[in-house]
N, C-alpha and C positions, 0 to 999 in steps of 0.2 A: 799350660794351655797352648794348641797349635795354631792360633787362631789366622794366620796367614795361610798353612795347609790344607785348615778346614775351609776356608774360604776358596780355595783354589780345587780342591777335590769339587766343590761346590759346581764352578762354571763349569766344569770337565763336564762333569754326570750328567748337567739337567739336560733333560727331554722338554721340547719343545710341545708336544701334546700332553704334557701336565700342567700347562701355563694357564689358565681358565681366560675366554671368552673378553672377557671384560678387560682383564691384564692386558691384551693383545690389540685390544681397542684404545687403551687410554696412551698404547705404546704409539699407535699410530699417529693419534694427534699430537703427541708430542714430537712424534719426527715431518709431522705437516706443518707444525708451529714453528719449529724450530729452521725450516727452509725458508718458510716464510718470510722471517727474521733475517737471515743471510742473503738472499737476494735482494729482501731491500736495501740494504746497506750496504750492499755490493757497490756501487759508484759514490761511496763515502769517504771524503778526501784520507782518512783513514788506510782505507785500503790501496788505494793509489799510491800512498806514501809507503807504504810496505811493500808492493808489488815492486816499486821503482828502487827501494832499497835489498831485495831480496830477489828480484826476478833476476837477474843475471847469473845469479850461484845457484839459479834450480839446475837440477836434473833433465833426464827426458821429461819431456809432454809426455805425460801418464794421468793426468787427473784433472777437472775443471773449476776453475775459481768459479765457483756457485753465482749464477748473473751477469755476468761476462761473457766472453770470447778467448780469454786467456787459458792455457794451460801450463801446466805445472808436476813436476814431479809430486808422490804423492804425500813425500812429508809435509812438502809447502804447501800442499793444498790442504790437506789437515789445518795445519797453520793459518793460512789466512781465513780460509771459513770458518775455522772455531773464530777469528777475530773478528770478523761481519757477523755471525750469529750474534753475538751479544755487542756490537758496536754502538746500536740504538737503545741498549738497555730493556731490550723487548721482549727478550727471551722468558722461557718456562723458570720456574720456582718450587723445587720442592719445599713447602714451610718448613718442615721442622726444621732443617738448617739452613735454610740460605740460599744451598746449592742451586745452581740453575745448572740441572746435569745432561741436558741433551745435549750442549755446544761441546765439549770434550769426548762426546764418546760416538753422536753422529757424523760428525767433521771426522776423525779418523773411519768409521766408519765406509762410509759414501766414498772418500779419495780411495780405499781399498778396493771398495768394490769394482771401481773403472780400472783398478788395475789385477787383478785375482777374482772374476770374473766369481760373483755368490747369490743364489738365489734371494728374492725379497721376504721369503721364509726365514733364513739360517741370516739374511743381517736384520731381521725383527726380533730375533730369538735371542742373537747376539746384543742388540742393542737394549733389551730388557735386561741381559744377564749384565749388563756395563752400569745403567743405570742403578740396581739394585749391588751392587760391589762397592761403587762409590758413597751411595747416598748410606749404606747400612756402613761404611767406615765411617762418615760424618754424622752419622747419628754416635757415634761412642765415644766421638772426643767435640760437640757440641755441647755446650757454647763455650768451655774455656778455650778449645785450640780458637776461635774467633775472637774471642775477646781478647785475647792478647797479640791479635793484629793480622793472623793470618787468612787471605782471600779462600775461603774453603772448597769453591768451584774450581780455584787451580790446583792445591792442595790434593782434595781429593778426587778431583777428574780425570789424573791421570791415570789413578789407579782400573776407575772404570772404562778407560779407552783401553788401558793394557790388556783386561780383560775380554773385552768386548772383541779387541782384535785378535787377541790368541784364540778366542774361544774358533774364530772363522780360518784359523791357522792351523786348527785342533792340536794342540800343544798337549800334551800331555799333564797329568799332574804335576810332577816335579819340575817342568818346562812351565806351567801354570805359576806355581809358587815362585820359582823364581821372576818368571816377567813382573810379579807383583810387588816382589823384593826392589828388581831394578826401579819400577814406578816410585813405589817407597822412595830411594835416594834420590829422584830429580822432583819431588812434591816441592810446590812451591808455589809465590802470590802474596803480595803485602797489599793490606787494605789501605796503605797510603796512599795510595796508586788510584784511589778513587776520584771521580771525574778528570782523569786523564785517561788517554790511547793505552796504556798500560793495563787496565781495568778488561776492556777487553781482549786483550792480548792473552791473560792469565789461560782461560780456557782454551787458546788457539795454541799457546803451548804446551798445554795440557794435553790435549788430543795429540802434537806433535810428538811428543816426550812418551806418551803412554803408546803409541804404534811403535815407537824406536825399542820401548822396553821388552814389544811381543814379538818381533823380529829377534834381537838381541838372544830372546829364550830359545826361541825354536830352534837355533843351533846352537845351544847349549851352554851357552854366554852362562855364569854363575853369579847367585846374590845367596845373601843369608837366606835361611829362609823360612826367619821369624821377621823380616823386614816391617812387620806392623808392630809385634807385641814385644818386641825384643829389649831391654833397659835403654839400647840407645838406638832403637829402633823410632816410626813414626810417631804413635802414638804418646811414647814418653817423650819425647824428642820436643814436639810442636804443640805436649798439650798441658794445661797440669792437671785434669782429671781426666777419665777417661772410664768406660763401660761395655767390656769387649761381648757382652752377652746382648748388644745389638748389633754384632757383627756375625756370631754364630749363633743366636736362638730364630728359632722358628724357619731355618733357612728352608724356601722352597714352599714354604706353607703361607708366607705374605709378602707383597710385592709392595716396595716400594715406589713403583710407577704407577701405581695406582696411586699413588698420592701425588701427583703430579699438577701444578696447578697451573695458566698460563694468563698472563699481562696484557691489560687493557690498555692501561698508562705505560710510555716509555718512559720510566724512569723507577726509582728504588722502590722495592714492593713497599717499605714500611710507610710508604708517603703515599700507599694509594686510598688507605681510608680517609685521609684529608681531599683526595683530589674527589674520589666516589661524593664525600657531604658538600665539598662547596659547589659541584657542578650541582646536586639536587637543591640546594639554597636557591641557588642561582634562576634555575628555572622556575622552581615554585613561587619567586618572589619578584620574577625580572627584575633581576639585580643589577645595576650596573656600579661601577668602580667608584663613580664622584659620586655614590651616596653614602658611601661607606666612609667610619672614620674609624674603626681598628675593628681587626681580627685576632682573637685569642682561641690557642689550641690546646689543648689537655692531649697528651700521645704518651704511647711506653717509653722506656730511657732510650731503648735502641735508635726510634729516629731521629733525635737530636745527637748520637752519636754516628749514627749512619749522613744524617744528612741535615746537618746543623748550619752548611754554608748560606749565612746571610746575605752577603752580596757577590754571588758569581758572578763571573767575567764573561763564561765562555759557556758555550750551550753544554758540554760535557758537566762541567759542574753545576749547571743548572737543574739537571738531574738528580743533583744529591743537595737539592736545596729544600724545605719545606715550607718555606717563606714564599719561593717563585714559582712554587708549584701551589700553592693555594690561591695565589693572585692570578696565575694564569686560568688557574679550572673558574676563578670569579669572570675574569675579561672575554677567554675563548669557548666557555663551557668545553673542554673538553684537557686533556692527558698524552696526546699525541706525539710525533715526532717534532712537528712542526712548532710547539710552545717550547720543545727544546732548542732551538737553533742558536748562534750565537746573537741573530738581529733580536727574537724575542726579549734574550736575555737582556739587551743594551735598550730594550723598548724602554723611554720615557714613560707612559701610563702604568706599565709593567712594575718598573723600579718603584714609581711612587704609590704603588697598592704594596709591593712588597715591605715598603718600609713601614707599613700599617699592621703588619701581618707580628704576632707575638706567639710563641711557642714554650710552654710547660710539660715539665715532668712528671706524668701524672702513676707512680706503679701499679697502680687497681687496674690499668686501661691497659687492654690486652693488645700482643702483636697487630692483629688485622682490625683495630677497631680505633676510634676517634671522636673527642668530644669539639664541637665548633660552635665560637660565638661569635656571630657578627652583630656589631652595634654601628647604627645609622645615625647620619648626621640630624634625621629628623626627631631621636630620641628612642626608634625603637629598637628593641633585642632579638635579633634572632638568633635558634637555636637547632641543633642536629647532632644528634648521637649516630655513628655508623657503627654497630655491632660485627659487623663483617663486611670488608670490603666487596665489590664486584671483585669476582676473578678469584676469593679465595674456593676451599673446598665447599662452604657453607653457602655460595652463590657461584657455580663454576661459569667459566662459558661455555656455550654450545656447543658442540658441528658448526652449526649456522656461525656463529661467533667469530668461531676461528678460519672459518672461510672467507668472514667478510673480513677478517685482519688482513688473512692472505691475501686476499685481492686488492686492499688498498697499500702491503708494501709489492705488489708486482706491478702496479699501477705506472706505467711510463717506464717501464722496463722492459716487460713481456706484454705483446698482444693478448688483447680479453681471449683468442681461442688458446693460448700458448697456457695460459693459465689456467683454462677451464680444462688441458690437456695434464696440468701438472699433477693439479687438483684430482682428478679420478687417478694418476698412480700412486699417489699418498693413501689416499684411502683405500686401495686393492693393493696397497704392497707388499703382503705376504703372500697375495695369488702372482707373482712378476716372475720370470724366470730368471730376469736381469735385473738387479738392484741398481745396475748403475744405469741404468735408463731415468731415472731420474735427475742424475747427475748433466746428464748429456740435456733435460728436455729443458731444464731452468735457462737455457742459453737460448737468446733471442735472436731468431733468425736472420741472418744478415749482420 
């Protein structure tokens, strides 16, 4: 089976007027989410610390640190904005694995664009073809390559930034398979790295790594090139089961970005049906913290494996708490940035709802769903089943949704017109002659 070849004949061939209407739409909100993301996060000590650790060894001023004034060659700008993409945890989710595949494959993207000058056509076309490479590799080695520890957004995002940016390089097939190949050998990202600055890094390497593999090919740099299917290729390599007939069925006939779902709550999807039932507790019952004397949750295994930290330190690992995230969605009704900060996390009211908060394994109880019982000091029980969270495909967000995201991470960064400017080229980005006019408009004047 060629399944590296056939995947790479794949990006070569597709026609961008076979892509139906709806694919091309759900591409855009994902690349409007996904900036969104990255400019807010853009002045996140994070970033600063990267910038001051790596600005010195850039290149020409080629590219824009996404909310900034800084510029940067454009591997590092790959780099750092794949790391402000998902810095706040905010980023898009495809469910069936995990992946949050726009920060690898739009971050390469975008840095290209300000430098290789490509219609907002041919980087929407490209950015579907990145997304669907990646996420159709992670659907064939989900869930063992994850459960035995590897971050699948770094993993396999390279693969879809390799793609994405050969495809705007137009690489040939054999130049295809190989950039695929290369991505292949630099796959990488340990889930242990969760609630640390490593966590988002995974994808901003990914994007970096995967534009170095499509450059590499186009002048004819060599990899195997069964680099996915090969005995010690990817797939055997990093997984121990694996199902290459969702990497090669039905190519071109379903879109993986159409399944593309994006985040209400900044922090781990599997903790948003908790935070979705205790904000609705909350307000149906005006709850407040000192009436409560414990909270019990029934969840799938995953999120007490994904985010089992009981007493985080640091707003990063507060994120992959389910304990601080249920006390907060009781205190602040709400999932925000801001109940992730390092002060929430050290908030006294905070801690001692958290140490209330009890968390079971329940396996009947699906990914996006959650059972919650709050019992009151007065004797009573309350009770809420969330069948599907807000935000998954079963309850998406809107247009409206994802604009009011966008405007509250541009919020003291960009002027409201800077924003309402950025806003219309998201949404018109495959009518732009310049893709990287976006790049250039996220930067606030002065």
């Amino acid at each position: 089976m060629e399944v590296t070849k056939t995947l790479a004949q794949f990006v070569v061939e597709s026609r961008y007027d076979a892509i139906p209407d709806r694919v091309r739409h759900e591409a855009r909100r994902s690349v409007l989410n996904w900036l969104g993301c990255a400019i807010g996060a853009s002045r996140h000590e994070g970033i600063d610390i990267a910038l001051a650790a790596l600005g010195e060894f850039s290149g020409p001023a080629q590219a824009t640190v996404l909310g900034r004034g800084d510029r940067v060659d454009i591997m590092h700008a790959a780099l750092l904005n794949g790391i402000s993409s998902h810095m706040f945890d905010f980023d898009d989710t495809h469910l069936k694995t995990v992946i949050h595949p726009s920060g690898p494959v739009a971050s390469a993207l975008l840095a290209l664009a300000e430098y290789r000058p490509m219609s907002g056509a041919d980087f929407l076309h490209a950015f579907i073809l990145g997304v669907e490479v990646e996420c159709r590799i992670g659907n064939a080695v989900y869930p063992s390559h994850y459960d035995v520890g590897w971050h699948i957004t770094g993993t396999a995002g390279v693969f879809g930034a390799a793609a994405a940016v050969g495809r705007v390089l137009k690489l040939n097939a054999q130049q295809m398979t190989w950039a695929l190949g290369i991505a292949a050998t630099q796959s990488s990202g340990l889930r242990e790295m969760f609630g640390t600055m490593c966590k988002p890094f995974h994808p901003g390497r990914a994007a970096q790594n995967g534009m170095t593999a499509a450059f590499l090919a186009s002048k004819n740099f060599t990899s195997s090139e069964r680099g996915i299917e090969a005995p010690r290729g990817f797939a055997n390599v990093l997984a121990t089961a694996r199902n290459y007939d969702e990497i090669t069925g039905n190519l071109g006939q379903t879109w993986e970005v159409a399944l593309n779902t994006y985040k209400p709550f900044a922090c781990g999807i599997v903790i948003h049906p908790i935070i979705d039932g205790c904000v609705q507790l909350r307000n149906e019952h005006k709850l407040k913290a000192a009436e409560i004397a414990g909270i019990a949750l029934k969840v799938h295994p995953l999120v007490l494996e994904l985010t089992g930290k009981k007493t985080p330190q640091v707003g990063l690992e507060g994120k992959f708490s389910v304990y601080h995230s249920a006390a907060v969605a009781i205190i602040h009704g709400e999932g925000g940035e801001d109940v992730y900060s390092d002060t929430c996390v050290r908030d006294p009211e905070v801690i001692t709802l958290r140490d209330k908060v009890s968390a079971a394994v329940d396996k009947s109880v699906h990914e996006d769903a959650a059972h919650i019982e709050i019992k009151l000091k007065d004797g009573r029980t309350l009770t809420k089943h969330v069948e599907h969270a807000i935000g998954s495909l079963a309850r998406p967000m809107s247009d409206a949704d994802l604009e009011a995201k966008f405007r509250k991470f541009a919020k003291g960064i960009l002027a409201s017109g800077e924003t309402d400017a950025l806003l219309k080229l998201c949404w018109s980005l495959d009518k732009l002659k310049d893709a990287g006019e976006i790049a250039r408009a996220s930067v606030p004047a002065g």
